[in-house]
C-alpha positions in Angstrom: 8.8 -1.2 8.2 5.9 -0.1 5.5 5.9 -1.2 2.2 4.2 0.5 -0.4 2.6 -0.4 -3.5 1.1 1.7 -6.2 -1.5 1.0 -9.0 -4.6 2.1 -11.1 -1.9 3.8 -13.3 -2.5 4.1 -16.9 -3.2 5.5 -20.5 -5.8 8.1 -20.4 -7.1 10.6 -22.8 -7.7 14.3 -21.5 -10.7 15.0 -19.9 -10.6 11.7 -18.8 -10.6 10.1 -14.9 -8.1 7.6 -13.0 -8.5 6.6 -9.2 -4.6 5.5 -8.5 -4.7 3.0 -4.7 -1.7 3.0 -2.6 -1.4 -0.3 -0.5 0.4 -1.2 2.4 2.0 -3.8 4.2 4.2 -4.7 6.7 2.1 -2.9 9.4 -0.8 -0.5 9.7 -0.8 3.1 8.5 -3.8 4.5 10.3 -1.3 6.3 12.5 1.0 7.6 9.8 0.0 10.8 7.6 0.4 10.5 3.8 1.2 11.6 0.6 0.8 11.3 -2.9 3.8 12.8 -5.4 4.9 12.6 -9.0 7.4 13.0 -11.0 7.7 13.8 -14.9 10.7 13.2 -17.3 13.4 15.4 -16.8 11.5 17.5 -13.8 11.8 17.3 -10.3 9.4 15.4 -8.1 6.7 17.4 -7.0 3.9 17.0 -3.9 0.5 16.5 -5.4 -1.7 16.1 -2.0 -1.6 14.9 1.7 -3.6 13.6 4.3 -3.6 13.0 7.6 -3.3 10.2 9.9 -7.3 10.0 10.4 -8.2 11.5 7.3 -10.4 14.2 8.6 -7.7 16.8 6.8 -6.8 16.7 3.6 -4.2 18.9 1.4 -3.9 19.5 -2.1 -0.9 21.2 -4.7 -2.7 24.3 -6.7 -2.1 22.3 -10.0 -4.4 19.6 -9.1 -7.0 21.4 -6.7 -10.4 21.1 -7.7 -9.8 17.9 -9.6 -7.9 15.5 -7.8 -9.1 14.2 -4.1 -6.8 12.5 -1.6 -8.8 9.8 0.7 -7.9 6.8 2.6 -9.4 4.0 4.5 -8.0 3.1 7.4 -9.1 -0.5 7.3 -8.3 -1.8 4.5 -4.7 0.1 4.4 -4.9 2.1 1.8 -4.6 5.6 0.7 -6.4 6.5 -2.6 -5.7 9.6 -5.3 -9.2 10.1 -7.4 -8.3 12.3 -10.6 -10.4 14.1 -12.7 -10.5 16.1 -15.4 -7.4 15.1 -16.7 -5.0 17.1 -18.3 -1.3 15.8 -20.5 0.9 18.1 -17.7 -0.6 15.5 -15.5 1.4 13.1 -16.8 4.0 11.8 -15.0 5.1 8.6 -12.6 2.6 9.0 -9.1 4.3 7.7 -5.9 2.8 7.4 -2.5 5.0 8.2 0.7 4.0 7.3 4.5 5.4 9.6 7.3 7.2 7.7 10.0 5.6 10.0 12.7 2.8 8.3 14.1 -0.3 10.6 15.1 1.7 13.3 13.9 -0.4 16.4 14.2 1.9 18.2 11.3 1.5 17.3 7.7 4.3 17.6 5.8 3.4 19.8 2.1 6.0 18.6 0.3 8.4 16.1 -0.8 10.7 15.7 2.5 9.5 14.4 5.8 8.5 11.2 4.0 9.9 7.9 4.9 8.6 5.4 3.3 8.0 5.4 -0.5 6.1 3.2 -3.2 8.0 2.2 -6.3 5.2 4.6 -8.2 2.8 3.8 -10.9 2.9 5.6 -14.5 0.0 8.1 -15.6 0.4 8.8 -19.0 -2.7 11.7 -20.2 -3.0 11.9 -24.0 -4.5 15.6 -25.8 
């Protein structure tokens, strides 16, 4: 089993930058491909970016390209989300998921396929 916990969530004004960290536990995830997600009120959640199991592909949503870069590091368990340029329709709660699949050579680009999921960490981008 893979927990997941979210932070670096926060109050940010626009323009501004945020680096969100998605821990794990429980056992490693360098075999498992991930993703980062959010969800704003009264929307449906939404897949932000992806990456794979060693990292050396990476995936991003149109609304974020160019300014938001998923990365992890295999050794310390964690998967990262570095935003920039920040705008308020990035608002919104961030989750991280985990893929059950191990070595998984497909990377799932959107929000099913994911097993395992963080309880999410708010983002809140003021104008």
């Amino acid at each position: 089993q893979i927990q997941l916990v979210e932070s670096g969530g926060g109050l940010v004004q626009a323009g501004g930058s945020l680096r969100l960290s998605c821990a794990a536990s429980g056992r490693t995830i360098s075999a498992n491909n991930m993703g980062w997600f959010r969800q704003a009120p009264g929307k449906e959640r939404e897949w932000v970016a992806a990456i794979n199991w060693s990292g050396d592909s990476t995936y991003h949503a149109d609304s974020v390209k160019g300014r938001f870069t998923i990365s992890r590091d295999n050794a310390k368990n964690t998967v990262y989300l570095q935003m920039n340029s920040l705008k308020p329709e990035d608002t919104a709660v961030y989750y991280c998921a985990a893929d059950r699949r191990q070595y998984y050579t497909g990377v799932n680009l959107g929000v099913h396929g994911y097993d395992y999921w963080g309880q999410g960490t708010q983002v809140t981008v003021s104008s």
